[in-house]
N, C-alpha and C positions, 0 to 999 in steps of 0.2 A: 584521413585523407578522403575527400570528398571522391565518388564513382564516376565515371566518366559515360558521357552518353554516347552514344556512333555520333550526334549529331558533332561533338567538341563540348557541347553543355555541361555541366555540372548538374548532378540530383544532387539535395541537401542530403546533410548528414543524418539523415532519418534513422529511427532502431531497426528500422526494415534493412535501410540499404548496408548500414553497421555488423547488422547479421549477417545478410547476404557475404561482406568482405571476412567474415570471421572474428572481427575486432571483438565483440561482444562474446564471442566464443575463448579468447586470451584468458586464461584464471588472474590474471595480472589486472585486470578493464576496472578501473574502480565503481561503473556505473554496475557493476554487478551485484553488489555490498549494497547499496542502495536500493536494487530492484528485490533483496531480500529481505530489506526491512519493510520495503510493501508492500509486497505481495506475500508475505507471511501470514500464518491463520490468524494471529489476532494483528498485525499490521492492518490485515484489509477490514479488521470489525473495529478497530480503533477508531481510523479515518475515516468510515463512514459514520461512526457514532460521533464524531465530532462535527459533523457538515452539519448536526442538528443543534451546535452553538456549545458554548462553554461548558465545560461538566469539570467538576472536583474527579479528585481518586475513587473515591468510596462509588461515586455515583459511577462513571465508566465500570467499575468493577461488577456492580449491581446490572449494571446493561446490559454488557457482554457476559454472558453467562458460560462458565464453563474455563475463565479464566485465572490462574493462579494470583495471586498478591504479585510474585517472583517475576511472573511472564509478563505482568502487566506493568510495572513498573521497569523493565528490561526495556520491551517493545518501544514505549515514549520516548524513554532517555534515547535509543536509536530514533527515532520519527524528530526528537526535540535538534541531535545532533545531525541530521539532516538536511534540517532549517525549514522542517512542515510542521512542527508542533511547536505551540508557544507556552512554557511554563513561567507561572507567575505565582509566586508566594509572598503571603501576606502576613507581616511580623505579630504573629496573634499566638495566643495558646486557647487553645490548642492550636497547633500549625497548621494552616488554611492556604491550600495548594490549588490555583484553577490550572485546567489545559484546556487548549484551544489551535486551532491551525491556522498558519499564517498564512498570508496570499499564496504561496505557493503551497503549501499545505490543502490549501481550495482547490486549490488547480488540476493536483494529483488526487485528490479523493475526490474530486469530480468525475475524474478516468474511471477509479477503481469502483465508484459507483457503477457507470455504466457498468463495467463487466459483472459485479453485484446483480444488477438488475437483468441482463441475458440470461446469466446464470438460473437465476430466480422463475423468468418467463419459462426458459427451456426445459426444467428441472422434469415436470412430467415426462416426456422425452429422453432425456437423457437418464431417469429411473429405469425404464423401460428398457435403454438400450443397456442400461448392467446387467441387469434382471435378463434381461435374453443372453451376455454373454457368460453368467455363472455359468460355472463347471457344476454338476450333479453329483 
């Protein structure tokens, strides 16, 4: 249910104004399942490693470092079930698998770039502010 302004206007149904009502806060909110298959440690290295075009298994695996077989083959099949990742396999043997992200797939690892990339600028800063609030 869209928020109502003093004026009688409507704000759209933004994730701002969603949280503000709580909706997003329901355990019930499906977009929830979703915000954690992107915002997941390897969700958001996935998606960004795919904004650099099509990669096989093996080579994502190689990319993202630090990733299991398990978690990396988990993570897609969520991204693919989503409707951000595109899996396409080719009748070969050995079995020849690409991934790649679909329009909307772009769309959202565009997002999650940005916050990649603050992340990234801020990082000196934001070491700094850990570093000062360790316990001794």
């Amino acid at each position: 249910m869209p928020d109502s302004e003093p004026s009688g206007a409507t704000r759209p149904a933004t994730v701002a104004n969603r949280l503000r009502s709580g909706e997003l806060f329901d355990p019930d909110c499906p977009s929830r399942v979703v915000l954690q298959h992107v915002s997941s440690r390897w969700g958001v290295l996935v998606l960004v490693a795919l904004l650099a075009g099509t990669h096989r298994f093996s080579d994502l695996r190689r990319k993202i470092g630090g990733v299991s077989e398990k978690m990396l083959a988990q993570t897609l099949q969520f991204l693919e079930l989503d409707g951000f990742v595109l899996r396409k396999s080719y009748p070969v043997v050995p079995p020849h698998v690409e991934y790649s992200l679909t329009p909307m797939g772009t769309e959202v690892a565009r997002h999650v770039e940005g916050l990649v990339d603050w992340i990234e600028g801020n990082l000196p800063k934001i070491l700094e502010e850990q570093r000062s609030r360790q316990i001794s």
